[in-house]
MIMARLUM-986707 format. One record per residue (C-alpha): residue number from 0; residue in one letter; chain; y, z, x. Coordinates in steps of 0.001 Angstrom, whole numbers, plus 524288, in hexadecimal, padded with zeros to 5 digits. Layout:
<pts>
PT/pos/code/unit/v/w/u
PT/NUM/a/A/Y/Z/X
...
</pts>
This chain:
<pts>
PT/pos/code/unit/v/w/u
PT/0/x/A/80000/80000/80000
PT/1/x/A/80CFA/7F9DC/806B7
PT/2/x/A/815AC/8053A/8016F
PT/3/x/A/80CE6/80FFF/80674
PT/4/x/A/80E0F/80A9F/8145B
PT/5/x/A/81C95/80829/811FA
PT/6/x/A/81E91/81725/80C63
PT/7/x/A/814E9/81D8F/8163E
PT/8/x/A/81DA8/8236C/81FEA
PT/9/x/A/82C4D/82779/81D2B
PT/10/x/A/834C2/8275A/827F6
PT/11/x/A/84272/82A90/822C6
PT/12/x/A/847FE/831C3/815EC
PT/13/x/A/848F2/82427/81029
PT/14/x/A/83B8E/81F1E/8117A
PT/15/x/A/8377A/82D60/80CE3
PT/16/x/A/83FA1/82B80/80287
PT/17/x/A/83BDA/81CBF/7FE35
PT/18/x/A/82C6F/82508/7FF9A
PT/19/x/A/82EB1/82E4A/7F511
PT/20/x/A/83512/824E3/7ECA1
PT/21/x/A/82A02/81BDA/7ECD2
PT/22/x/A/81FE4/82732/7EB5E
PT/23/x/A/827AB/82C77/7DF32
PT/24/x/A/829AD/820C0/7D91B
PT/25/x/A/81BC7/81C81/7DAE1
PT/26/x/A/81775/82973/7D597
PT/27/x/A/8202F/828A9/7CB18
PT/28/x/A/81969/81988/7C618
PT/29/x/A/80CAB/82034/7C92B
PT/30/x/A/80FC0/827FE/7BF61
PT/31/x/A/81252/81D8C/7B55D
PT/32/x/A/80307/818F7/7B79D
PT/33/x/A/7F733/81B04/7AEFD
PT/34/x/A/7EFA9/8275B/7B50A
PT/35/x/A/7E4A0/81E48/7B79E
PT/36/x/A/7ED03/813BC/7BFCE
PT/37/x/A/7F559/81F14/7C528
PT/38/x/A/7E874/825C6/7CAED
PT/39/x/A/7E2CB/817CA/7D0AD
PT/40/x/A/7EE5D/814F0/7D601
PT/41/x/A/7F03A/82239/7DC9E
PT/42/x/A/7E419/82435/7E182
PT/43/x/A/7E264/8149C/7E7A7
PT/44/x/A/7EF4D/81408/7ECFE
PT/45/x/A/7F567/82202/7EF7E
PT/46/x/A/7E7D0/82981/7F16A
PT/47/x/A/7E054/81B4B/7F7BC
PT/48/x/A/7D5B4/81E9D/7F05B
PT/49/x/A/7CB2C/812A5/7EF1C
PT/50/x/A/7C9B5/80B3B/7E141
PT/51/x/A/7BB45/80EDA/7E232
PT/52/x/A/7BDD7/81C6E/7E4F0
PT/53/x/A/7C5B7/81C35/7D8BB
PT/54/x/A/7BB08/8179B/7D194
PT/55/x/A/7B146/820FF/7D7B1
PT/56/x/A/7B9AE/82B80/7D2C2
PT/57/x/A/7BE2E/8282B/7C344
PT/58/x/A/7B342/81EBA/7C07A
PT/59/x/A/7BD41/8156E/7BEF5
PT/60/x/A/7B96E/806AD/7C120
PT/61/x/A/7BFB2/80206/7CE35
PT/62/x/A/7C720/7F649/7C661
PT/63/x/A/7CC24/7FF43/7BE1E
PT/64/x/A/7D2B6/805C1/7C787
PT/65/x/A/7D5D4/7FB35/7CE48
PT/66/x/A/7DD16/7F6E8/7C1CB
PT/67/x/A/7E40B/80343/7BFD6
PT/68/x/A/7EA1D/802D1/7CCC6
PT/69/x/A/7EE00/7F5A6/7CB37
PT/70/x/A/7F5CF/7F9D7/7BF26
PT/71/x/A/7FAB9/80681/7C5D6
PT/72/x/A/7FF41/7FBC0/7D175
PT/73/x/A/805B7/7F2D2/7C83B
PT/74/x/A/80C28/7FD6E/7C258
PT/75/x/A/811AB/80398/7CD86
PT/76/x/A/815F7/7F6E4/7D3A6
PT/77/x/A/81DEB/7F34C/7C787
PT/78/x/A/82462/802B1/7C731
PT/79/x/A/825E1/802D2/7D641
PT/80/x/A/82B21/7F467/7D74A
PT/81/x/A/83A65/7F960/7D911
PT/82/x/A/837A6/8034C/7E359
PT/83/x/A/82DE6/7FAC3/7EB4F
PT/84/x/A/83A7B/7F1D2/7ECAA
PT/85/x/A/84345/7FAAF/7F112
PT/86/x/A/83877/7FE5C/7FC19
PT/87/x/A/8375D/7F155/7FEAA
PT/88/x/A/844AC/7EFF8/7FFBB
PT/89/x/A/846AA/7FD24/807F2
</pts>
């Protein structure tokens, strides 16, 4: 994930800064999600937990998942779409 590279390390008060703004607001459309695209999406991307471990652990099919994160991701990029510009832009 491009953004987790770009947001890794925080050098001065305004990259800290642009950090916490981009963890809120992601938080904040997180929130916005279906629990069950909220908790894919979490645990795939945030905790880098496998698809199949997933699975393994709701008895969930793996293309369902795979579809709620794609929703979740849709969703997010739509919400985020103004910030990811102005870190683009930064």
């Amino acid at each position: 994930m491009r953004t987790r590279r770009i947001l890794a390390d925080a050098y001065s008060p305004e990259q800290e800064g642009l950090k916490k703004l981009f963890w809120d607001q992601l938080f904040l459309a997180l929130e916005e999600l279906p629990e069950n695209q909220r908790y894919v999406f979490i645990q795939n991307e945030l905790e880098e937990r496998t698809f199949q471990e997933l699975a393994d652990e709701t008895g969930e099919n793996i293309k369902t998942l795979i579809s709620r994160k794609g929703y979740a991701v849709k969703h997010l990029r739509s919400r985020l779409q103004n910030l990811y510009q102005e870190f683009i832009n930064y």
